[in-house]
N, C-alpha and C positions, 0 to 999 in steps of 0.2 A: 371838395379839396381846393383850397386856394391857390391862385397860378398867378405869377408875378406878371405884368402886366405893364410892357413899355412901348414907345412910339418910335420906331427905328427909320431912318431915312435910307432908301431901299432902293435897286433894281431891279426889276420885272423882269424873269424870262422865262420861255417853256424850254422843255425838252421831256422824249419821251413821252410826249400826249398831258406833258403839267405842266402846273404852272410852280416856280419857286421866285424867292424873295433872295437874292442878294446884299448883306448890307456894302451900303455903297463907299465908307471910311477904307474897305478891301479891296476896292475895285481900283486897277491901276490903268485902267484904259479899255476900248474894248476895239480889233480890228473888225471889219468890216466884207462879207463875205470876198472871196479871190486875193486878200490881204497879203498873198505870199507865201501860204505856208510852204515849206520844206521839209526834207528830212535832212535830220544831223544826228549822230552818234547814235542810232536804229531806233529812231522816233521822230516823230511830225513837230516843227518847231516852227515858231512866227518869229521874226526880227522885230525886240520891243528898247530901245533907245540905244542902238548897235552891239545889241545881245540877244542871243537866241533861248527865247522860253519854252518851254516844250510844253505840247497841247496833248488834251485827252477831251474825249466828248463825257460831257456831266452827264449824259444818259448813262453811260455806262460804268463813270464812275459810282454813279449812285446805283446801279445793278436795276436799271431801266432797262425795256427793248427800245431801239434805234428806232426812231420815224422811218426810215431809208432816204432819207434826205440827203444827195450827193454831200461831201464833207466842204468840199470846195464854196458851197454854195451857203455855207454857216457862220454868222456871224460866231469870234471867239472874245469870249470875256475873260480880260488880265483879271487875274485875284493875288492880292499880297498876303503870302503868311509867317511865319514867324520870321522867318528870312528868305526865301525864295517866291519868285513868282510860277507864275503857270496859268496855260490857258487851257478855258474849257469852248469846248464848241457847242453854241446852243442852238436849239431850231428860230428862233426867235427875239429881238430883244423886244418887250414890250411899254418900257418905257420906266424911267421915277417917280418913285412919289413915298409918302412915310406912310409907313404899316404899321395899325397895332398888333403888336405881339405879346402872345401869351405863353411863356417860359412852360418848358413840358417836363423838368429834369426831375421831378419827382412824377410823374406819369410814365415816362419814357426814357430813361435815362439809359438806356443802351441803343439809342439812336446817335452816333457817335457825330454825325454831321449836321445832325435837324439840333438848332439852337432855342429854336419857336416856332410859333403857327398863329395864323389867324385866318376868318373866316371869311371868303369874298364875299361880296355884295350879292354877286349872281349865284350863291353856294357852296362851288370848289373849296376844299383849304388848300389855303397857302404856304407852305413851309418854309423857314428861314434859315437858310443853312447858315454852318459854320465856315468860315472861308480858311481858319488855320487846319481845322482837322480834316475839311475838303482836301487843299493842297495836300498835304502828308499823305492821304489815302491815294488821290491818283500818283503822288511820286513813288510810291510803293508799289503798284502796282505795273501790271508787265504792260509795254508799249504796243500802241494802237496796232493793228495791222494796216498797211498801205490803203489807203484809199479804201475802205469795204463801203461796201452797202447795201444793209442791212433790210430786210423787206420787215415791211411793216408790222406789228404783232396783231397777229389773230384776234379776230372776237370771238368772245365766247360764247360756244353752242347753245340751241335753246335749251339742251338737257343740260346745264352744267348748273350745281349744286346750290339750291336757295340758303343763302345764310340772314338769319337778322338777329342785327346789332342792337342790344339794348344798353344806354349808358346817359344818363342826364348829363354829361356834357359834351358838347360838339364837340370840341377839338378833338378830346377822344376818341367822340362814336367815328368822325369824320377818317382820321386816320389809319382806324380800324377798316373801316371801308376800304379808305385807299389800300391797304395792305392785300386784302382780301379777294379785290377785284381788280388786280394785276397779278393774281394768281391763279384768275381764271374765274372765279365765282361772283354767282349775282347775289349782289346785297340788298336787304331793305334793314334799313333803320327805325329806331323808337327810343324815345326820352325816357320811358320809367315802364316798368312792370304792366300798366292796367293795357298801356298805347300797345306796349307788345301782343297783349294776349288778344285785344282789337286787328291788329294784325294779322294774326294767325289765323282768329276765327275768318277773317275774310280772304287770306290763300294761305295754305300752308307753308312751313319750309322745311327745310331738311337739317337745321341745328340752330340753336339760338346761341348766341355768342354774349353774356352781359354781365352789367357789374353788378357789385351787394347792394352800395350804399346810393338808394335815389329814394327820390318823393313819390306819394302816392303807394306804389307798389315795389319792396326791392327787391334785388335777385330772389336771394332765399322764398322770398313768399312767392315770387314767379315763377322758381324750380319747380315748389311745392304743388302751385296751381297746376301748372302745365302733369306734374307727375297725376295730379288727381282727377287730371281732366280724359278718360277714354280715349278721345279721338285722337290726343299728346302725348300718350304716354312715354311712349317707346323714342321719343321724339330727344336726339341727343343735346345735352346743355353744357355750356361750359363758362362756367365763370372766372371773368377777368375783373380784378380786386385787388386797393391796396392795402388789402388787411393781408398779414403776415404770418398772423401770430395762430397757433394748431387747433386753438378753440373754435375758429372761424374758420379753418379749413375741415374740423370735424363737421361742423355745422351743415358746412355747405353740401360736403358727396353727403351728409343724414338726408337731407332736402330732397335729393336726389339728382346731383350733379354728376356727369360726367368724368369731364378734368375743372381743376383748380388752377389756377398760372397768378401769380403777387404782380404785380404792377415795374415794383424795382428790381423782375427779372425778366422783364418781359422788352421781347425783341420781333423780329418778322417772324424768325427762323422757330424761337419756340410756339408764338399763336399758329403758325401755319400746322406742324408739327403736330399739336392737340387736336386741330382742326381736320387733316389726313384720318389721324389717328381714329376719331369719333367718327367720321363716316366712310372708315373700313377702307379706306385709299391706300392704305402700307400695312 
């Protein structure tokens, strides 16, 4: 699937245990932890050129768990969007520099704040959010509580649910991940059908998450392996695909798939949902 593919000059910061990409044409400044914030009109506001902007933590805008990182003690990044500004509070600023970005709007196009992604050096993906549809979203939503602090999110037990992702492209697989295991589950990933079933043979899991279309091995004939394979059988599959059309969703549950989910409906809320679903959690 081709993914447009541009160099954006960017912001670095975490929050929430990530890392994201800010472009930096949005960024209207950034204060500096103890910078002043306030409350004004039942919300936490910073004074940005004798105007008061109201702040939200990106953690939470983005439906992250909080570090617990007192709020005081966070640096807030101005973002401009179509007409107002607003700060977010991040745990971290880690610095400029330009990111390649690879456009997801035909992979993920119900990610209403992720504009791109790319792949760190050291593995993480990178997300590049939207700074207009950011703003909108925290001004929408209802006002920080006073000063909380949030304890840090749980890791996840050693019994908690093995998923592997099989999808020949990273930004993809990577995302998939990310979604997955801030949901509590441990993931292994794989490129293509053969590397999955490599996998498997050497630890099991408890559902394989993959797409149709990859090299070597694709979903379907992996479904199919895995159905024919004894020690797999029972072994729940669920493919993610941007094929749409009924012939290929016939195809796939014949194989012996699980759920089916198209690519241009796909969001946290429905992969998580299929994923519940399949291993009897609701």
């Amino acid at each position: 699937m081709p993914l447009t593919l541009s160099v954006v000059p960017a912001l670095l910061v975490t929050a929430g245990g990530q890392r994201f990409a800010l472009p930096m044409h949005a960024v209207a400044g950034i204060v500096g932890p103890g910078g002043g914030e306030r409350w004004a009109g039942g919300r936490p506001v910073v004074m940005s050129d004798g105007a008061p902007v109201p702040v939200t933590g990106l953690a939470a805008a983005l439906g992250l768990p909080e570090t617990g990182t007192v709020p005081s003690r966070q640096p807030v990044v101005l973002l401009t969007g179509h007409v107002d500004r607003h700060g977010f509070r991040v745990d971290g600023v880690l610095g400029r520099r330009p990111v390649v970005v690879k456009g997801l709007s035909r992979v993920l196009p119900r990610l209403p704040v992720v504009v791109g992604a790319s792949v760190e050096p050291d593995g993480p993906i990178l997300l590049m959010l939207d700074s207009v549809a950011l703003v909108e979203r925290a001004l929408g939503a209802a006002p920080d509580a006073p000063a909380p602090v949030r304890p840090a999110a749980p890791t996840a037990p050693a019994s908690a649910p093995r998923v592997l992702v099989v999808d020949d492209a990273v930004i993809v697989r990577e995302v998939e991940r990310s979604i997955l295991e801030q949901a509590g589950y441990e993931v292994e990933a794989a490129g293509d059908g053969l590397e999955a079933m490599s996998l498997l043979a050497e630890r099991p899991c408890d559902l394989v998450v993959s797409d149709i279309d990859m090299p070597r091995m694709n979903g379907l004939e992996l479904t199919a392996r895995i159905r024919a394979t004894p020690r797999f059988a029972q072994l729940p599959v669920i493919l993610v695909t941007a094929r749409g059309d009924e012939e290929s969703r016939r195809r796939g549950l014949e194989a012996g798939a699980d759920g089916y989910v198209v690519k241009s409906r796909f969001d946290r809320e429905a992969l998580l949902g299929l994923v519940q679903t399949a291993l009897g959690e609701r």
